[in-house]
Every structure is written in structure tokens, then in C-alpha cells.
C-alpha positions as a Markdown table, in Angstrom:
| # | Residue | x | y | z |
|---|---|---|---|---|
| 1 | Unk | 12.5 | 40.1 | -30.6 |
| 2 | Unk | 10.6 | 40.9 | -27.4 |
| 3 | Unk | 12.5 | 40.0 | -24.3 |
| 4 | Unk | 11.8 | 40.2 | -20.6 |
| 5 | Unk | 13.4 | 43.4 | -19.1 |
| 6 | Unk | 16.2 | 41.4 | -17.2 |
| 7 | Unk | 17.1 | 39.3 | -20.6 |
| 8 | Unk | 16.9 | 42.8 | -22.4 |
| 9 | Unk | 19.2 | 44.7 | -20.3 |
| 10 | Unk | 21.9 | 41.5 | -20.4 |
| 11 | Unk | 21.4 | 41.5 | -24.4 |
| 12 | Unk | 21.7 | 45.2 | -24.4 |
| 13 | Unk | 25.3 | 44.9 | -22.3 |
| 14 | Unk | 26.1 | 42.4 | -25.1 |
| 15 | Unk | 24.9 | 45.2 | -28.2 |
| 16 | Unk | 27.5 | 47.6 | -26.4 |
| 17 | Unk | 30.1 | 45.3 | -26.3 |
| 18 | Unk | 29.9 | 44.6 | -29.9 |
| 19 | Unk | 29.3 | 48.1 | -31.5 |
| 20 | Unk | 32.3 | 49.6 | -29.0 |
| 21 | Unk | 34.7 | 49.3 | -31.6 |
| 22 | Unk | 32.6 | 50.1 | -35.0 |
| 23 | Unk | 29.0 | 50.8 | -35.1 |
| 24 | Unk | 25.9 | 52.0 | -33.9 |
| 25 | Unk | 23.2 | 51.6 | -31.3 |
| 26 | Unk | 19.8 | 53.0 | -31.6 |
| 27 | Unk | 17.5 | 53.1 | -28.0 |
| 28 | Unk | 14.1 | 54.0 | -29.0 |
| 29 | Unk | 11.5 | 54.7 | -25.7 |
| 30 | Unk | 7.9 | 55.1 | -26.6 |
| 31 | Unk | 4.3 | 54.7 | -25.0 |
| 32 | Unk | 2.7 | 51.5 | -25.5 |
| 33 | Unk | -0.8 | 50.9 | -25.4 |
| 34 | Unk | -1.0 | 46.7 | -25.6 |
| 35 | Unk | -1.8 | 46.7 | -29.7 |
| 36 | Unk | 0.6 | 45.0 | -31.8 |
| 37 | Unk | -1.6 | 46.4 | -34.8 |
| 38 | Unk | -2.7 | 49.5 | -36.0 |
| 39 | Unk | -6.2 | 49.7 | -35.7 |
| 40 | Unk | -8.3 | 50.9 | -39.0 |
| 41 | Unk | -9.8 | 54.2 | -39.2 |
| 42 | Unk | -13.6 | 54.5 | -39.8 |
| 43 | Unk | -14.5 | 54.2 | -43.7 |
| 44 | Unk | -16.6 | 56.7 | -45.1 |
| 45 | Unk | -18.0 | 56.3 | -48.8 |
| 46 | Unk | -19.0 | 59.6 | -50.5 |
| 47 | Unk | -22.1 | 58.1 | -51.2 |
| 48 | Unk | -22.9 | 58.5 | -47.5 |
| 49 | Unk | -23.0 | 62.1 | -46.5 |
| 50 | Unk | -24.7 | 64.3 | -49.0 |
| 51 | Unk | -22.4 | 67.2 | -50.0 |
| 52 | Unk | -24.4 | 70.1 | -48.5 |
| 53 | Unk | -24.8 | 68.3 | -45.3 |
| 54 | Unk | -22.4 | 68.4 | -42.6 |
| 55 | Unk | -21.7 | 64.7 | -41.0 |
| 56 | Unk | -23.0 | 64.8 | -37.3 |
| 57 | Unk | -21.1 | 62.5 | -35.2 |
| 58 | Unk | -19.8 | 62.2 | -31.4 |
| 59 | Unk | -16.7 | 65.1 | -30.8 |
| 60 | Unk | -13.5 | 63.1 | -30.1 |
| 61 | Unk | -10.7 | 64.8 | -27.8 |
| 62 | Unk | -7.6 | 65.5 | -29.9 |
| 63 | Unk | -5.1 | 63.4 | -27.8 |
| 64 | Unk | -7.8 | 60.4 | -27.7 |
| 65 | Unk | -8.4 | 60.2 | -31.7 |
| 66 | Unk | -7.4 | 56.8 | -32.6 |
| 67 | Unk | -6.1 | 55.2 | -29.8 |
| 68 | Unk | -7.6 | 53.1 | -27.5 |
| 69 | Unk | -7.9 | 53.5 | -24.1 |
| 70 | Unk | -5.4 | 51.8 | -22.8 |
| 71 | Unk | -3.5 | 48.9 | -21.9 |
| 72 | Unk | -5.2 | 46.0 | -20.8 |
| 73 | Unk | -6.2 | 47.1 | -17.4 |
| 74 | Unk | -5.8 | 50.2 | -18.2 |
| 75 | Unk | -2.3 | 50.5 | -17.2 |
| 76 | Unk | 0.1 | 52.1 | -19.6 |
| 77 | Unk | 3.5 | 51.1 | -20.3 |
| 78 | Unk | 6.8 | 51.8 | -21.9 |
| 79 | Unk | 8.5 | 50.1 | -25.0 |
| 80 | Unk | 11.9 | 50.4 | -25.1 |
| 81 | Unk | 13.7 | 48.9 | -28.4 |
| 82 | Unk | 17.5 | 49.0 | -28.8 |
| 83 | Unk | 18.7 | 48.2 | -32.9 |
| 84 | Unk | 21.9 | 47.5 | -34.5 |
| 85 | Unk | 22.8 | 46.9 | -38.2 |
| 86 | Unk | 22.4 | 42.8 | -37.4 |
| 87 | Unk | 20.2 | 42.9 | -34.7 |
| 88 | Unk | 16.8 | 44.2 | -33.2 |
| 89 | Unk | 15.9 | 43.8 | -29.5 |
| 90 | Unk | 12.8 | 45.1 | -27.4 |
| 91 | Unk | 10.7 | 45.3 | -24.1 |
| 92 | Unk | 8.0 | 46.3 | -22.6 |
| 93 | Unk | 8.0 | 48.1 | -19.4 |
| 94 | Unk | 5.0 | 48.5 | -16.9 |
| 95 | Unk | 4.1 | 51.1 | -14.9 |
| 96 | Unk | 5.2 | 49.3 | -11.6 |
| 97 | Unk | 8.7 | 48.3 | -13.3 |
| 98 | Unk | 10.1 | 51.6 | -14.0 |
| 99 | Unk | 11.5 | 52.9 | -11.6 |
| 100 | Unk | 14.4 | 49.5 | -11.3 |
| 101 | Unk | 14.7 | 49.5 | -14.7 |
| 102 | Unk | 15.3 | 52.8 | -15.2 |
| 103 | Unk | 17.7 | 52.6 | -12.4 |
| 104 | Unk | 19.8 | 49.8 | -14.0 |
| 105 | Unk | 19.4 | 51.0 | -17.5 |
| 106 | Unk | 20.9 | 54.4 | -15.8 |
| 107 | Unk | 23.8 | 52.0 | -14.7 |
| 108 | Unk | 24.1 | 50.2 | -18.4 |
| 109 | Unk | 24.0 | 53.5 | -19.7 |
| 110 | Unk | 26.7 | 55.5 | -17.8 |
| 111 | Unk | 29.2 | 52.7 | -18.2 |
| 112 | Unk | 29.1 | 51.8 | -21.8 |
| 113 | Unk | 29.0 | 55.5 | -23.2 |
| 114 | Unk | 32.3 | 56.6 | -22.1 |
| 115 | Unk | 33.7 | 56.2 | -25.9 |
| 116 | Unk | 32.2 | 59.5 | -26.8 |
| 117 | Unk | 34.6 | 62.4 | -27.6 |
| 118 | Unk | 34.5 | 65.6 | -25.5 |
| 119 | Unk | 33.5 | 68.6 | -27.2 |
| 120 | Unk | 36.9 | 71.2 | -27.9 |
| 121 | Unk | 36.6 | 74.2 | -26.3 |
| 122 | Unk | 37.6 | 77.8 | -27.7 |
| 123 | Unk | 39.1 | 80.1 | -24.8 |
| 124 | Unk | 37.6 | 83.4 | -25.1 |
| 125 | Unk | 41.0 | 85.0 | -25.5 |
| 126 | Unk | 41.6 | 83.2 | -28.8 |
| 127 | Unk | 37.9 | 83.8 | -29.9 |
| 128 | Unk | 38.1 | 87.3 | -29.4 |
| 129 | Unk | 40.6 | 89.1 | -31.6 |
């Protein structure tokens, strides 16, 4: 379910709230680009290109192969999805945005993970016989 940031970060407070005593929470950050589909590749037929002939074509940059150009606008954003066993949230971020949000997901952050265990430590003089 798509949210605005502000709705996401109060639903997110909620996911926390609910997995603190059994469960899990998955926060997934990626770049979006604005398409909601993947985009089909060019279809060849063999028929096309003779065997002993090499295909001539425009050269593509490697990071630029299949992907558009951009956002609308050309601005790129962020998607940021948080999932539970029952429940799927999401948002999308824009370039002027990040800096707050990443500022109060910092805050969200730091004060719901304080459940997790510290690791135990060895002293050297019982590691070392």
C-alpha cells in the first residue's frame, strides 16, 4: 500500500509496536525511477539477423541498458517499503524530501531497535590459553 511519507513513518511506528514482542520487520530502500511496470525488452526473431552477420545497432552504456531515463522530470527518487508477515507498507521519497525523512526515520529507527541483544565478548585472557 503506497502511503505519503508522514502516514508511512506513523504506520511504521505502529509495525514496531506490533512485531516488539514476536516477529519481524523488513525495511527495503531502493532507487525508483516512476515505472510501476517492467518495461519489455526488444524482441528479436532469428529469422532477422542472418547467422554470419553481426547485428549493427546503437552501443548502449552498461548502467543505462533497460532503464529509462528517469523519473518524470527527471528527478530520481527513493522507495522505501517496510513488510511484516500480515502486512506490506511503502513510499516514495523525492529528492527534495530526503533529507527530513531521513532525519525522522533516523529517530523511528534509534528508538524502536533497542530490543536487540549485545554481542558477548571474549576477554583476551580467557581466549588465549
Amino acid at each position: 500500500m503506497l502511503l505519503d511519507n508522514d502516514q508511512f513513518l506513523n504506520e511504521l511506528i505502529k509495525l514496531f509496536q506490533n512485531t516488539r514482542s514476536c516477529g519481524s520487520l523488513f525495511l527495503t530502500l531502493k532507487r525508483y525511477h516512476g515505472q510501476t511496470k517492467p518495461r519489455p525488452g526488444p524482441r528479436q526473431s532469428r529469422r532477422q539477423v542472418p547467422p554470419h552477420q553481426p547485428a549493427t545497432g546503437t552501443v548502449v552504456a552498461a548502467g543505462e541498458a533497460g532503464r529509462g531515463g528517469g523519473a518524470a522530470g527527471g528527478e530520481v527518487s527513493c522507495l522505501l517499503r517496510a513488510q511484516t508477515d500480515k502486512r506490506k507498507i511503502s513510499t516514495v521519497v523525492h529528492a527534495k524530501d530526503v533529507n527530513s525523512f531521513h532525519m525522522q526515520l533516523g529517530t523511528i529507527l534509534k528508538a524502536n531497535m533497542d530490543g536487540l541483544r549485545k554481542p558477548s565478548r571474549v576477554s583476551k585472557a580467557k581466549a588465549m590459553p
